[in-house]
C-alpha positions as CSV (number, residue, x, y, z in Angstrom):
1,X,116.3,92.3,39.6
2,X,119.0,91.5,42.1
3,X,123.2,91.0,40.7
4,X,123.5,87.1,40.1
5,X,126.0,86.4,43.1
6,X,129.4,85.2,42.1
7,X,130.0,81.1,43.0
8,X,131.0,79.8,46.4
9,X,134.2,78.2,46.9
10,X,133.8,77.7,50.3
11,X,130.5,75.8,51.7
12,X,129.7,74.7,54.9
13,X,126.8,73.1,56.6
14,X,125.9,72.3,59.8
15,X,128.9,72.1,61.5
16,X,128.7,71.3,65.4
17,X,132.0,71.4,67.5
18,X,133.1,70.8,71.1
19,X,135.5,71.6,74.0
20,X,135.2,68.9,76.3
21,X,131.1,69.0,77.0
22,X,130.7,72.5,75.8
23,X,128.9,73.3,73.1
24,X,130.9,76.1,70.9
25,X,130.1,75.9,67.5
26,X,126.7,75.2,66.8
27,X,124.6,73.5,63.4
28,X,126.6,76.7,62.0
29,X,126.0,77.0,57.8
30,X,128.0,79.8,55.6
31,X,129.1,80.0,52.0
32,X,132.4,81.9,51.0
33,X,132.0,83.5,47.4
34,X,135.0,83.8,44.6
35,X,135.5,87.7,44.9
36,X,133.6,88.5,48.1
37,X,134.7,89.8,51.6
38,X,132.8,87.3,53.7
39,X,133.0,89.3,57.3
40,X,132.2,87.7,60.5
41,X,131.3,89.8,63.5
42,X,130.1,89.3,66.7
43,X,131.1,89.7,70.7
44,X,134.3,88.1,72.2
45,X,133.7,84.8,73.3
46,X,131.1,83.7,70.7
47,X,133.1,81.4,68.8
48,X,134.2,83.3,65.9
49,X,138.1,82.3,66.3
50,X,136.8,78.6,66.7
51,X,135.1,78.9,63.4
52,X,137.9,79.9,61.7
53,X,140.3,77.0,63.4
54,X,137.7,74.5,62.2
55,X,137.5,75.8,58.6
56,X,141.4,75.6,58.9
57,X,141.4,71.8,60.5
58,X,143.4,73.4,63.8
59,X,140.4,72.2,65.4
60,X,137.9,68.9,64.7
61,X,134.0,69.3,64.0
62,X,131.8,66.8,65.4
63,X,129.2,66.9,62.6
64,X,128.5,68.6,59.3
65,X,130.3,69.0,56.3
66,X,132.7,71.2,54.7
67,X,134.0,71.5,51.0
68,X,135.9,73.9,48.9
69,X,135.6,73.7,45.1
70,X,132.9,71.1,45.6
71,X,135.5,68.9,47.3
72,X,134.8,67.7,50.7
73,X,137.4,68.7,53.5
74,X,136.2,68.4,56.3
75,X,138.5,65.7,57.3
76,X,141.6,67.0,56.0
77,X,144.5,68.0,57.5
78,X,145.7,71.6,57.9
79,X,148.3,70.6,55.7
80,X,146.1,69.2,53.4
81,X,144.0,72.5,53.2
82,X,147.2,74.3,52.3
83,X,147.6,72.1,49.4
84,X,144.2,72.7,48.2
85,X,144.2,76.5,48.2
86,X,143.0,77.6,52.1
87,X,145.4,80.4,53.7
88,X,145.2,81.5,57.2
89,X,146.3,84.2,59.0
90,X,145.9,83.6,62.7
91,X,145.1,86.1,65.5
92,X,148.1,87.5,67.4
93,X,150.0,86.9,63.6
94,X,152.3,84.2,65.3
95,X,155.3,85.2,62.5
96,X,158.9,83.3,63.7
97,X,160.4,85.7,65.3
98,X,163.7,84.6,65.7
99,X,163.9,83.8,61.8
100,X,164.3,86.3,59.1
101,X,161.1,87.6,56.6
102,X,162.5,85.9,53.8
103,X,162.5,82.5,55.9
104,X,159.3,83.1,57.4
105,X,157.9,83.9,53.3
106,X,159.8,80.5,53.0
107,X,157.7,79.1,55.4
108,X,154.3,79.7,53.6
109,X,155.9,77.4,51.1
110,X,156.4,74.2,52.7
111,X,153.5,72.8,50.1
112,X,155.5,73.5,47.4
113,X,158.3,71.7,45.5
114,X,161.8,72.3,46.9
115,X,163.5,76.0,44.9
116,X,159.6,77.4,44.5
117,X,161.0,80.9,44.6
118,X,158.6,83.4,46.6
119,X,156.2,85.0,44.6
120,X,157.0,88.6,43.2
121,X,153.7,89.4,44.0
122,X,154.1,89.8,47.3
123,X,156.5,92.0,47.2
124,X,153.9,94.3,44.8
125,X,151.3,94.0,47.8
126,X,153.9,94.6,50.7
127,X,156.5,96.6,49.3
128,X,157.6,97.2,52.6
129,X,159.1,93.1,53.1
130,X,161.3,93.6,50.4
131,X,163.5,95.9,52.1
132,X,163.3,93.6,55.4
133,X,164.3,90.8,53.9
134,X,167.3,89.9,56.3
135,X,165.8,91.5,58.9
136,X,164.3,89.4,61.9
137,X,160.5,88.7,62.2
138,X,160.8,90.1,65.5
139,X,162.3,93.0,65.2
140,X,159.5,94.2,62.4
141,X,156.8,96.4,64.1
142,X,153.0,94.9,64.8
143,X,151.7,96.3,61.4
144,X,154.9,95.0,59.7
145,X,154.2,91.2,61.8
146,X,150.7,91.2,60.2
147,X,151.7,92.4,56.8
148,X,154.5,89.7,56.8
149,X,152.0,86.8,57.8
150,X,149.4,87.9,55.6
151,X,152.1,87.3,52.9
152,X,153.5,84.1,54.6
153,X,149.7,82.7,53.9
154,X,149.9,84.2,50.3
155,X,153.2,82.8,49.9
156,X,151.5,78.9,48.5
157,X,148.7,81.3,46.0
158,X,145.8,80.1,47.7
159,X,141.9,80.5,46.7
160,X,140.6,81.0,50.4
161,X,142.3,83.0,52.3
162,X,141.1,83.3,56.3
163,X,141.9,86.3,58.3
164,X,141.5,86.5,62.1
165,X,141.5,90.1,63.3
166,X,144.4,91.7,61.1
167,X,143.9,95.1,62.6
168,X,144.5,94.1,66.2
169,X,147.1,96.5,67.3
170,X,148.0,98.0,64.2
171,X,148.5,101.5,63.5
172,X,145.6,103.5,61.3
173,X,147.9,103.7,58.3
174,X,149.0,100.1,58.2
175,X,145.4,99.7,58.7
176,X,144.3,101.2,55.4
177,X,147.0,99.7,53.5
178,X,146.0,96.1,55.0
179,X,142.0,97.0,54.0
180,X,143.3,98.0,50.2
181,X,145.5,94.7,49.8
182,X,142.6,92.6,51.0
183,X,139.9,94.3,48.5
184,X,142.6,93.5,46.2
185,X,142.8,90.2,46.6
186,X,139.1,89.8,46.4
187,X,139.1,91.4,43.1
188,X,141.7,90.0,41.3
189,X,143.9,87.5,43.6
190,X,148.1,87.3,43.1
191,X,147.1,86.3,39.3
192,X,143.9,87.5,38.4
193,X,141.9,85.0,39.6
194,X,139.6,86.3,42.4
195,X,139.8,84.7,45.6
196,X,137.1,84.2,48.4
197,X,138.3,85.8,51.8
198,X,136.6,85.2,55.3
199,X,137.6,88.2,57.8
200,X,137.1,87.9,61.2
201,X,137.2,91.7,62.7
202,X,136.5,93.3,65.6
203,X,137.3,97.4,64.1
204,X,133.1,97.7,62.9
205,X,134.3,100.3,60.5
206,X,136.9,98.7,58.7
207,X,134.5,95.3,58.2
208,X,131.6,97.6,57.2
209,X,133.7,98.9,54.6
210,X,135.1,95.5,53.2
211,X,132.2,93.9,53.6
212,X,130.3,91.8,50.3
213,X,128.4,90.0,52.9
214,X,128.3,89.6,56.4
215,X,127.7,87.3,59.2
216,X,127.1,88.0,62.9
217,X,127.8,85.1,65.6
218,X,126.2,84.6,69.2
219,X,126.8,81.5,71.5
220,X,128.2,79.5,68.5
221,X,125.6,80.4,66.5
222,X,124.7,82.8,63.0
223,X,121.8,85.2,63.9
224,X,121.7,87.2,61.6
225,X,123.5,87.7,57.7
226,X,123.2,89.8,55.3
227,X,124.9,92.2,52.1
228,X,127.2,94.6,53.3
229,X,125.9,97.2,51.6
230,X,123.2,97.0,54.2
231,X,125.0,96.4,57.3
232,X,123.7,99.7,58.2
233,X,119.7,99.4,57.8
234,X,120.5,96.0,59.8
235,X,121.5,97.3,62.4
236,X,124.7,95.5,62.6
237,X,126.4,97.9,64.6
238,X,124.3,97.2,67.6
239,X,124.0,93.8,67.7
240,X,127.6,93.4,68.0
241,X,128.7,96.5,70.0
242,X,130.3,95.2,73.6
């Protein structure tokens, strides 16, 4: 008899979206589990960074629906999705450079009341920011960018957090320290509460590895999904190899 799978937080249906006349994201359907690694893989140019701007607001659907806790969001505001527990880490990080960690961890909590001190927590995850505190966002290395706006998203405790190719340009051992943080979070959140995570990843072995379930994307659309515990009987590999 197959493990009872945990509840989704996150549920979308039949989402359609459009640049101008094209077509990207098409009558595309997913569910994000408390707990699970939801990966999604696929070739550049398929629409898997649209996705993730749509879940996020950063971009309007046309059609479909989208909720989180049962609540419908698909019209809300980035802003608004903050509020009610969605963190996003963007690709390329896109930390403020000129302004110091501790002001760019201030920055993840713009949702919060005035004197909401940054959570401890992050500091357990990413040791590392604790002793860069005063130090420039810029002058951190890539793997110390990502770590920091990992946290940034952290910083307002939300219950979905959205990750667009972490591992882009990192080095192997910030790699593995970024992998074991997010099956942390999965597990047990900032508070014991498990969180639902959506990873968008290029690196197949480092998905294959986080992976509770997986989703593969071509032209807009999810042609396959699956556990990923069988990622490998699927053949995943292939089907998204460039």
């Amino acid at each position: 008899m197959a493990a009872e799978l945990p509840p989704a937080l996150l549920s979308v249906s039949g989402i359609n979206q459009y640049y101008g006349g094209s077509h990207i994201l098409r009558n595309l359907s997913l569910e994000a589990r408390l707990g699970e690694v939801t990966v999604v893989l696929g070739r550049n140019g398929v629409g898997k960074t649209t996705l993730l701007k749509s879940l996020m607001g950063v971009v309007p659907i046309r059609t479909g629906s989208v909720s989180l806790g049962g609540a419908d969001i698909a019209r809300a505001t980035p802003y608004q999705r903050v509020r009610l527990g969605v963190g996003y880490v963007p690709q390329g990080r896109e930390i403020f450079s000129r302004l110091t960690v501790e002001d760019n961890l201030r920055m993840g909590l713009a949702v919060k009341p005035g004197g909401t001190p940054i959570p401890p927590e992050l500091f357990t995850l990413f040791p590392a920011l604790l002793q860069m505190l005063n130090r420039r966002g810029g002058d951190l290395s890539g793997g110390q960018q990502q770590q920091l706006a990992i946290a940034r998203a952290l910083a307002a405790g939300p219950r979905l957090l959205i990750l667009d190719e972490p591992t882009e340009g990192i080095q192997p051992s910030i790699i593995k320290d970024i992998g074991r943080v997010i099956r942390r979070l999965a597990d047990q959140g900032m508070n014991g509460q498990r969180m639902a995570i959506i990873l968008v990843e290029q690196y197949y072995d480092f998905a294959a590895e986080l992976a509770d379930q997986y989703l593969v994307m071509e032209r807009g659309e999810i042609i396959a999904r699956g556990r990923g515990a069988d990622m490998a009987i699927d053949g995943v590999r292939q089907r998204v190899t460039i």
